[in-house]
C-alpha positions as CSV (number, residue, x, y, z in Angstrom):
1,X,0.0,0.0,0.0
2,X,1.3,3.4,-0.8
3,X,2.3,6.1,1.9
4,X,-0.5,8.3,1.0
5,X,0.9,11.0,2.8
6,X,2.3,13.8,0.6
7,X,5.8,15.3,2.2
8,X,4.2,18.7,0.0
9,X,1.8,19.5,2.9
10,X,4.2,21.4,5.1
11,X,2.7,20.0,8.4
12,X,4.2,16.8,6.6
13,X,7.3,18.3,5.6
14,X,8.5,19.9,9.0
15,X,7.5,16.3,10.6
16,X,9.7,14.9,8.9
17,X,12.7,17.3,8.6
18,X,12.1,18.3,12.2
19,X,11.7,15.5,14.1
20,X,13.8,14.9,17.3
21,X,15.3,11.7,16.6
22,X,15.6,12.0,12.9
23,X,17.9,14.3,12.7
24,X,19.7,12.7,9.9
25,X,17.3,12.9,7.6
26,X,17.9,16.7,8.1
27,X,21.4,16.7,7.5
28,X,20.8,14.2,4.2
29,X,18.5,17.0,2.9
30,X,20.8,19.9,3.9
31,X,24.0,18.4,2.3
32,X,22.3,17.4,-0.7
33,X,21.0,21.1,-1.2
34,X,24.5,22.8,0.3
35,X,26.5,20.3,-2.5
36,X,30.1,21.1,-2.2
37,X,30.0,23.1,0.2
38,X,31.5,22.0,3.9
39,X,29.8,19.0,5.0
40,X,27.4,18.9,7.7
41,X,27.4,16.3,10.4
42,X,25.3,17.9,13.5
43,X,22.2,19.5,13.4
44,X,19.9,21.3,15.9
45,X,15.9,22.1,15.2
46,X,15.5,24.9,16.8
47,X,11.4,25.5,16.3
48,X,10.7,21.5,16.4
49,X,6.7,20.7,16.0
50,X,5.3,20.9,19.3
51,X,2.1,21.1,21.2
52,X,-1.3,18.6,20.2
53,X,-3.5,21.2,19.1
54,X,-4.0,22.9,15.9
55,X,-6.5,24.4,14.2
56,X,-6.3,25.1,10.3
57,X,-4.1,28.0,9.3
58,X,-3.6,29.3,13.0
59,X,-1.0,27.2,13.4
60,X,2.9,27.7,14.6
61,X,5.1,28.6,12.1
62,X,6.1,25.3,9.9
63,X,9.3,26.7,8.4
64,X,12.0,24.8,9.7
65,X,14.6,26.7,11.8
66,X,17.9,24.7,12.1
67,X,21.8,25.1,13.1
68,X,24.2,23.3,12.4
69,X,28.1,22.2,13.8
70,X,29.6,25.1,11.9
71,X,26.9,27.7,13.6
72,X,25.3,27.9,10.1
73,X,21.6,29.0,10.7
74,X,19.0,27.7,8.4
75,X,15.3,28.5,7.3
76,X,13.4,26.0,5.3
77,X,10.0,26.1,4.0
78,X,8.0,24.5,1.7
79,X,5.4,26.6,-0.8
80,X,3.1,25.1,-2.5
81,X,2.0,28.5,-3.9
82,X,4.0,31.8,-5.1
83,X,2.3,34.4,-2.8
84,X,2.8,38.0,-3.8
85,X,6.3,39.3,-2.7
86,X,8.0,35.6,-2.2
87,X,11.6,36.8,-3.4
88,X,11.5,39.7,-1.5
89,X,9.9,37.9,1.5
90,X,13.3,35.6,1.1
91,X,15.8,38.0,1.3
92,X,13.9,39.2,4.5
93,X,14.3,36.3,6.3
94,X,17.9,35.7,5.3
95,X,18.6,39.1,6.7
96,X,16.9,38.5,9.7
97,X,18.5,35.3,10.1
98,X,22.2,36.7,9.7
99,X,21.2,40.0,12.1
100,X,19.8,38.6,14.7
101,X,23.2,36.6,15.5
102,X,24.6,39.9,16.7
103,X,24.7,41.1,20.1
104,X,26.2,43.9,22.0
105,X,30.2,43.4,22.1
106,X,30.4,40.5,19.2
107,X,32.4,41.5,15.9
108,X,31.5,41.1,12.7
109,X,34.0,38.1,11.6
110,X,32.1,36.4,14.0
111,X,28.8,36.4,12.3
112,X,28.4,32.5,10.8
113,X,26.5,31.7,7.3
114,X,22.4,32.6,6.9
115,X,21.2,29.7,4.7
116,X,17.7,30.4,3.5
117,X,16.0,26.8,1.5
118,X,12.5,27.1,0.0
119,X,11.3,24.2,-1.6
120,X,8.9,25.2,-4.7
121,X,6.6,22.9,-6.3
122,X,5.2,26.2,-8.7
123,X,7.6,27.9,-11.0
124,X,9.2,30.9,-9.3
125,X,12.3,31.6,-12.2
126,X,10.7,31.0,-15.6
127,X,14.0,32.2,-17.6
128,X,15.8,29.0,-16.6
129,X,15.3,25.6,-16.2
130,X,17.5,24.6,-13.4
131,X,16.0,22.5,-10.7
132,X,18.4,24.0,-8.1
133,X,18.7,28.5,-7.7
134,X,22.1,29.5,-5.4
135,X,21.7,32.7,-5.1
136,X,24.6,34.7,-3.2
137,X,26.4,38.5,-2.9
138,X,28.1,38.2,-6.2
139,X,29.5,41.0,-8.7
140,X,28.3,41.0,-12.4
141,X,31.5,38.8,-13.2
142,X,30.4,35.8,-10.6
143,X,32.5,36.6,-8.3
144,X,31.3,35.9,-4.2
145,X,31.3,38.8,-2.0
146,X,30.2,36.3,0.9
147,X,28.8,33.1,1.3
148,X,27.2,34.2,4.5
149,X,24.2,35.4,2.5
150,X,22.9,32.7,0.8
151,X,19.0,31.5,-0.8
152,X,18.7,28.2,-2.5
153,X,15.0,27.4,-4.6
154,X,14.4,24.0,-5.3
155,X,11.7,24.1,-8.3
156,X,10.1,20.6,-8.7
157,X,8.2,21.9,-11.4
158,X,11.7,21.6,-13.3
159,X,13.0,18.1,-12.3
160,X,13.8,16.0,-15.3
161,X,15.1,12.3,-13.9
162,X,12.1,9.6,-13.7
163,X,12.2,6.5,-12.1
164,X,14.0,4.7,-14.9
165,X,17.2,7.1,-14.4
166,X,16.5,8.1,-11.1
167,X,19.7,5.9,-9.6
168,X,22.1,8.3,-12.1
169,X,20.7,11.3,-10.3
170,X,22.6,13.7,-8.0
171,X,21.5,14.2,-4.2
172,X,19.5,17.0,-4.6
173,X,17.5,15.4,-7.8
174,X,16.5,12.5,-5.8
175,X,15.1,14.4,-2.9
176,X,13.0,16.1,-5.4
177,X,11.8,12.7,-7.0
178,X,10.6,12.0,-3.2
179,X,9.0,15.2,-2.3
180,X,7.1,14.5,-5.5
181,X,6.3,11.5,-5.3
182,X,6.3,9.4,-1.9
183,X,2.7,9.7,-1.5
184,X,2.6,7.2,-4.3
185,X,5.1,5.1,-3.3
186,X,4.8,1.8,-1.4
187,X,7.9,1.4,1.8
188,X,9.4,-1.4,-0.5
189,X,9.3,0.6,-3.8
190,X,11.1,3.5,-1.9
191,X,13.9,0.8,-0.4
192,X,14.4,0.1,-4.1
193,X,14.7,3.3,-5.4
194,X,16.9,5.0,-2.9
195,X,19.8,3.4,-1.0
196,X,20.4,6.1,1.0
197,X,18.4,4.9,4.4
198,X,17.6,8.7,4.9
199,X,14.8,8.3,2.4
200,X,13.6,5.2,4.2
201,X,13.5,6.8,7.6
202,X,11.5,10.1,5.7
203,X,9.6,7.9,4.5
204,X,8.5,5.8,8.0
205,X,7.9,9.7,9.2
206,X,5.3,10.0,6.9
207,X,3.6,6.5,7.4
208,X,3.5,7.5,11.3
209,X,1.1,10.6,10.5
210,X,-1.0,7.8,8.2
211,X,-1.0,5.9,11.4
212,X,-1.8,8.4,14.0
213,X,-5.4,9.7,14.0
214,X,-4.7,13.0,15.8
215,X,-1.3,13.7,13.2
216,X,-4.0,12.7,10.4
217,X,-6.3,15.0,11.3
218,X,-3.7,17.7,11.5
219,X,-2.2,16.4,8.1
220,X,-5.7,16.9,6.3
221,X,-6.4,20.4,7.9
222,X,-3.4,21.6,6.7
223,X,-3.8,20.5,3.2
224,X,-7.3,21.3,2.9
225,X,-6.2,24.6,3.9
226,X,-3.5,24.8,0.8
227,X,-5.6,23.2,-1.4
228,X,-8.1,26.5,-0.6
229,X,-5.4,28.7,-0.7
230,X,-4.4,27.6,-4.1
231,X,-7.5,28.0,-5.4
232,X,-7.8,30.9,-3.9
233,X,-4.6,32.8,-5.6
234,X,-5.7,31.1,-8.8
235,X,-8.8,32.7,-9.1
236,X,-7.1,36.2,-8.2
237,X,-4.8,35.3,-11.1
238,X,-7.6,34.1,-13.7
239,X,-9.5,37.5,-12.5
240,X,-6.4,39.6,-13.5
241,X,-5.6,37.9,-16.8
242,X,-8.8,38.2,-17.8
243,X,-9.3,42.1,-16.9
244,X,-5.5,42.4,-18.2
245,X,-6.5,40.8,-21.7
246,X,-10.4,42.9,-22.1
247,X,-8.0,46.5,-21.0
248,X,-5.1,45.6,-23.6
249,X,-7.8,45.2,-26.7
250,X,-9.8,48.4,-25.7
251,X,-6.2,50.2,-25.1
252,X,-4.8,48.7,-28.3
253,X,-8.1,50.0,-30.0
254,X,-7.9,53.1,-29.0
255,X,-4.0,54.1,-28.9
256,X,-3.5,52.4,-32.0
257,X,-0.7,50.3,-31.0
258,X,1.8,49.2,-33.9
259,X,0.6,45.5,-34.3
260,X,4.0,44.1,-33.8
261,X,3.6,44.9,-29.7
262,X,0.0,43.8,-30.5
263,X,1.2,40.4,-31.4
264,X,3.7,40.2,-28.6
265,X,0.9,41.1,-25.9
266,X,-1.3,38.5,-27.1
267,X,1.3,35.6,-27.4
268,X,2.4,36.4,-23.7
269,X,-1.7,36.3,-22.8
270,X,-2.1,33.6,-24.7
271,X,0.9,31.5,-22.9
272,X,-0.7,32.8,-19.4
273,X,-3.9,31.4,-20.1
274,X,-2.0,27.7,-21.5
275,X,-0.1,27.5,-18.2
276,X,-3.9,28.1,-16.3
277,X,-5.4,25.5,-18.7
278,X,-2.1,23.0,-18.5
279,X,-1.5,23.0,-21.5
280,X,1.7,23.8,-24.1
281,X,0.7,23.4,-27.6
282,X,1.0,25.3,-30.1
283,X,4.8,26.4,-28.8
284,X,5.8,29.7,-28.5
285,X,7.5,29.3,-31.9
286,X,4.7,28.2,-33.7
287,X,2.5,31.1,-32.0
288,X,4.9,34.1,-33.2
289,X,4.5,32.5,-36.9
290,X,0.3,33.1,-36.5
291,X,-1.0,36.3,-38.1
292,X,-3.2,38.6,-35.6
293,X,-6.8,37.2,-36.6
294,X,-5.3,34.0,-35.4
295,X,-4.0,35.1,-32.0
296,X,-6.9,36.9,-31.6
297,X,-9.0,34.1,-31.9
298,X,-7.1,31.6,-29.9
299,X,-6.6,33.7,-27.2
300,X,-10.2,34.4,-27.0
301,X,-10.9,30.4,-27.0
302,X,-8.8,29.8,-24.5
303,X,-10.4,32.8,-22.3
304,X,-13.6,31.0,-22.6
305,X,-11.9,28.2,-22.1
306,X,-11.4,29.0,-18.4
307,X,-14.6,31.1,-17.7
308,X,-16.2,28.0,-18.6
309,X,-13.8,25.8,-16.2
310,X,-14.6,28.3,-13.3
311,X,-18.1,27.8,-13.7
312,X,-18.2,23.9,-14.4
């Protein structure tokens, strides 16, 4: 029988990456996010999961705050959405993380790494397709002013190993392949597929909250209240698009904009609308090649398209 518990819901994911007692599995994910950086072999929660009552979204923060042997702080999060000021919200915590170290009389050499992780399963950088974002205080020729500010993104949207190559993959890849899909997964299929017993102790985390009626009823509040959520910002999106795309025309109408920028409007619309609708034909290439009658008409299709899905 599969897990059936979904390490996406972030009551799910600080379980099992906050855990007294599992610990390691902490330090797995960590190193396989940090890469080559020094290796960590200690590891302190210090916001585990406590307390037996909860209630929806009034619940204790579930971002993860962690230290490690080196006095590296860590804040890790799961997002299963892309609220509005996400990068910015980031960088805030980072800051926070590295300031609040000081106190009266320290110096400044003494200040240790801020590590900020935020596991994505929407897309957050569309302009490239890597699964794994190390951002850092660099110049515009790479070079690091510090490591001590640091923000990794892991996008699942953009993880390309399946289970057929999934034993070439590195570290980080294979923790996404589990985030994505343990839920499915049976306890022998993960044995099979990772080594690593890490995985297999996430993994009995996760069947301990299938197991547990007051953890399951926790589990299901939480996701019911991301699943709203979702909906929720999606709607607000569709709204937009939809308000964007009527204002453009009548703008375009009456400004007379050269049809070139025309074109270029409705292609973006029109690949704002496919990503609502999950879908991703015709490409991008074969759009620009359409004449404006035939963007025009698409993109009101696919309007409709999702007017009709929000009613169904």
């Amino acid at each position: 029988m599969s897990l059936g518990i979904s390490p996406l819901v972030d009551f799910a994911f600080k379980l099992m990456l906050a855990s007294c007692g599992h610990e390691r599995v902490t330090i797995h994910f960590l190193n396989a996010i940090l890469g080559k950086q020094a290796r960590i072999t200690n590891v302190e929660i210090q916001n585990p999961l406590v307390g037996p009552n909860f209630d929806g979204d009034k619940w204790v923060i579930l971002d993860i705050l962690a230290k490690d042997d080196r006095g590296r702080k860590f804040n890790i999060e799961m997002q299963t959405s892309i609220p509005a000021g996400l990068r910015q919200r980031l960088a805030f915590y980072d800051a926070r993380l590295y300031v609040e170290q000081m106190r009266e009389g320290d110096r400044y050499h003494e200040l240790r790494p801020a590590i900020v992780i935020c596991v994505l399963d929407k897309t957050l950088n569309k302009e490239n397709s890597q699964l794994h974002s190390d951002f850092r205080l660099r110049n515009d020729a790479g070079d690091v002013l510090t490591d001590d500010l640091q923000v990794h993104l892991l996008e699942l949207t953009k993880l390309a190993v399946t289970r057929e190559n999934l034993a070439m993959a590195t570290p980080e890849e294979k923790w996404a392949y589990f985030l994505l899909n343990a839920e499915k997964l049976t306890m022998e299929a993960i044995r099979d597929l990772f080594p690593d017993p890490e995985f297999v102790e996430a993994a009995g985390v996760l069947e301990v909250i299938k197991n547990t009626p007051e953890q399951m009823d926790n589990y299901i509040s939480r996701l019911k209240y991301q699943l709203d959520e979702v909906s929720r910002m999606e709607s607000v999106r569709i709204e937009a698009l939809i308000e964007g795309e009527t204002k453009g025309r009548m703008e375009g109408r009456q400004e007379g904009r050269h049809e070139g920028r025309m074109e270029g409007e409705l292609i973006g619309r029109i690949e704002s609308f496919q990503e609502i609708l999950g879908i991703s034909e015709p490409t991008h290439d074969e759009l620009s090649g359409y004449d404006m009658q035939k963007l025009t008409t698409l993109c009101e299709q696919l309007r409709l398209q999702i007017r009709s899905r929000r009613s169904d």
